[in-house]
Structure formats: C-alpha cells, structure tokens
C-alpha positions as CSV (number, residue, x, y, z in Angstrom):
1,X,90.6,127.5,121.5
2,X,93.8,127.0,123.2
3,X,96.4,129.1,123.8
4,X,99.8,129.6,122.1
5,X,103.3,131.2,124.2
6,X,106.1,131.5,123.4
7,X,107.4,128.2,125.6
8,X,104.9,126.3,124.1
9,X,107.9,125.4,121.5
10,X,108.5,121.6,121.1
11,X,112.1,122.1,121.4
12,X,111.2,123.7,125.0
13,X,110.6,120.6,127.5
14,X,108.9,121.0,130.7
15,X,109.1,124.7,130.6
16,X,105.6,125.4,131.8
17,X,106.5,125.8,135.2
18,X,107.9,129.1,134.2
19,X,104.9,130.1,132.4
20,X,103.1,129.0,135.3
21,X,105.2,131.4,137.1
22,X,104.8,134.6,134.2
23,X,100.8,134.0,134.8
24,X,101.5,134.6,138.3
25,X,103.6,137.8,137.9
26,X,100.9,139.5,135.6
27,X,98.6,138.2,138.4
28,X,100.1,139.6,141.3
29,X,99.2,142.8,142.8
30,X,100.3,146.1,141.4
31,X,99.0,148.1,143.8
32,X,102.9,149.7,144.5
33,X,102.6,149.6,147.9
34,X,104.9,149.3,149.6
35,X,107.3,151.2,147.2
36,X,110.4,149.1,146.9
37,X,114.1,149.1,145.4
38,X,116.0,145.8,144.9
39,X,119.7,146.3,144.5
40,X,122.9,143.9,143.8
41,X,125.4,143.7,146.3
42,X,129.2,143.0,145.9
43,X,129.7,139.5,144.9
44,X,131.3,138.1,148.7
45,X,128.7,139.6,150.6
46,X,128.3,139.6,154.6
47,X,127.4,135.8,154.7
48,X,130.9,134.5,153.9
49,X,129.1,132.4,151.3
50,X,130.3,131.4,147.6
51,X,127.8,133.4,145.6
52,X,127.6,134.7,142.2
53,X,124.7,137.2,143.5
54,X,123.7,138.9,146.8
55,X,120.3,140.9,146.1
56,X,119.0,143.3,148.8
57,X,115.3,144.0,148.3
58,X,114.6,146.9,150.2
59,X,110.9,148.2,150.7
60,X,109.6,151.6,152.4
61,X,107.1,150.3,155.6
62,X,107.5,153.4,157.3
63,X,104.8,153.6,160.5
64,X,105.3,149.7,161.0
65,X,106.3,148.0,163.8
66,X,108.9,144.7,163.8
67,X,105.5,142.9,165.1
68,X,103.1,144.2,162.6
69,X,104.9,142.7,159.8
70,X,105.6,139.2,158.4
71,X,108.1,137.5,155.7
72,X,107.4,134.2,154.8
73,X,108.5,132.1,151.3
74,X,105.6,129.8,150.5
75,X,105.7,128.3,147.0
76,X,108.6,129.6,145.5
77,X,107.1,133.1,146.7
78,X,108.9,136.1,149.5
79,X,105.6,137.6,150.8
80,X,106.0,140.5,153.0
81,X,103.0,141.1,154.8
82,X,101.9,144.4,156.7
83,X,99.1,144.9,159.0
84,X,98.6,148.3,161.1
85,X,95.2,148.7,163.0
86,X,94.2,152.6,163.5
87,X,94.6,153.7,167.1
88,X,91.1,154.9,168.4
89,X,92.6,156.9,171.1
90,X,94.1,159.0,169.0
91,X,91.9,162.5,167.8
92,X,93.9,163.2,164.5
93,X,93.6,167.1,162.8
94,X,94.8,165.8,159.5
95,X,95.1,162.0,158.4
96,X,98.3,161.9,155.6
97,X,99.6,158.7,157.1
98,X,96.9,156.1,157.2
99,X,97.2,152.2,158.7
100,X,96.9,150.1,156.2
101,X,97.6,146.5,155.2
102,X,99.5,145.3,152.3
103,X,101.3,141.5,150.8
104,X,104.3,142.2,148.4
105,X,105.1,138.8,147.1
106,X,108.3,138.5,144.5
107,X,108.4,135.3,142.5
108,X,111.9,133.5,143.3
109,X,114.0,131.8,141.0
110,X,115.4,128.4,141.7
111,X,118.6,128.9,143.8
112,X,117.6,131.8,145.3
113,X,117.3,131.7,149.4
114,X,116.6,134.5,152.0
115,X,119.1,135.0,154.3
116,X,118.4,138.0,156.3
117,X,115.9,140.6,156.4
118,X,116.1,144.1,159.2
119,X,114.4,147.0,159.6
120,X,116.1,149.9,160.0
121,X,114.6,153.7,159.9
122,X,111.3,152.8,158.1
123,X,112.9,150.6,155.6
124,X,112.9,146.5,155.4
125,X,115.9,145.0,154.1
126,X,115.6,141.4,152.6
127,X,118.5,139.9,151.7
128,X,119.1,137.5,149.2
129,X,121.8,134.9,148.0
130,X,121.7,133.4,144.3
131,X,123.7,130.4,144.7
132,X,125.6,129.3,141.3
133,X,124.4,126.0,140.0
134,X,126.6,123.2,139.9
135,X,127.6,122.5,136.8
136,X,127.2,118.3,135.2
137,X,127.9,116.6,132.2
138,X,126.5,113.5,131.9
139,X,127.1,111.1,129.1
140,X,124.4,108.7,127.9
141,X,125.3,105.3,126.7
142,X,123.4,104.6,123.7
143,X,122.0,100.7,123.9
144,X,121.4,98.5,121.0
145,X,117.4,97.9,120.6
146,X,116.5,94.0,120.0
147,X,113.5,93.3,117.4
C-alpha cells in the first residue's frame, strides 16, 4: 500500500526532500530537554549582514560547562549536544539537579547559517541569519522539434 501526502501532488516537483525533512521532525526527540525559546531579532542585526531574518535560538543548559557541550550542523541539522558526568566526590543530601545528557537538533531551512552561539548565565544563545534568496527570471526559448 503506498502512502499518499499532501506533496505527493503532480503539480509539486521534487518536493520530497521536504517531506523527507517533516518525517524527520515527527522523528526527532521530544523529550523537551533542554527547554528552549527561539526569538526574531531586528532585521540589521550585529553581523552587519543584509538579512531579511536574524533568529536567536536560545536553550536553558543550566549546570553545563562551555566544554561539556557541542553545536555542530550536519545534514541540514543544528545539534546541540550536552554531556555532564556526576561527580563521585561529591556526598549530595538531596539530588534536584541531576547530570544528564541531551541532543536538540532543529531542522534548517535552505539559507539559513549559524553565525554565533554564547553562553551566558545558564543559557546558550545560537544565532541565526536567513539570508534572502536571490531572485531570477529566466526565459526559455522554445525550439522547433524536427520529425
């Protein structure tokens, strides 16, 4: 049986990347860990760039260290990686804060680059530029077929 979306139109050519890329959203781990906010910045921005968007995702890794965590983009994929290891020496009373690991990965558009990330009082700052596309019009000459 196959399966019918809703880019499986035929007016909707080689689209199935992005569907590719929904089946990898509902895939990905929804464990809200780190909690995060992701917030639009004024148009200019700090990087002196021309942007139509500057996005600022900003995730609470309280307890973490610079060196204990990890941004990478690997297939059109941020993943922010934690990983705290429990200190034996310690004798705690009572355990609210525990070391854990987590990945956060958010699916980026084409266009979209990381520019800066910092952490700053528990919270990691990833900054993001959309770049506008470039605009093209292209006219196709239309040939005469020969029998």
């Amino acid at each position: 049986m196959s399966r019918v979306s809703l880019l499986s139109s035929p007016l909707l050519l080689g689209f199935e990347e992005i569907e590719r890329l929904i089946d990898r959203v509902g895939k990905a781990g929804s464990d809200g860990y780190p909690p995060y906010n992701i917030e639009r910045l004024m148009a200019c921005g700090p990087y002196n760039v021309d942007t139509h968007d500057i996005l600022r995702i900003t995730l609470a890794v309280a307890g973490f260290q610079r060196e204990q965590l990890e941004i990478t983009v690997e297939d059109k994929q941020l993943v922010v990686r934690g990983k705290q290891e429990d200190d034996k020496s310690r004798e705690y009373l009572h355990r609210g804060i525990a070391a854990r690991q987590f990945v956060r990965t958010f699916v980026l558009a084409d266009g979209i680059e990381v520019k800066a990330a910092d952490l700053a009082h528990g919270l990691l700052a990833v900054d993001l530029v959309r770049h506008e596309p470039e605009r093209h019009v292209r006219v196709i000459p239309i040939g005469t077929q020969k029998p």
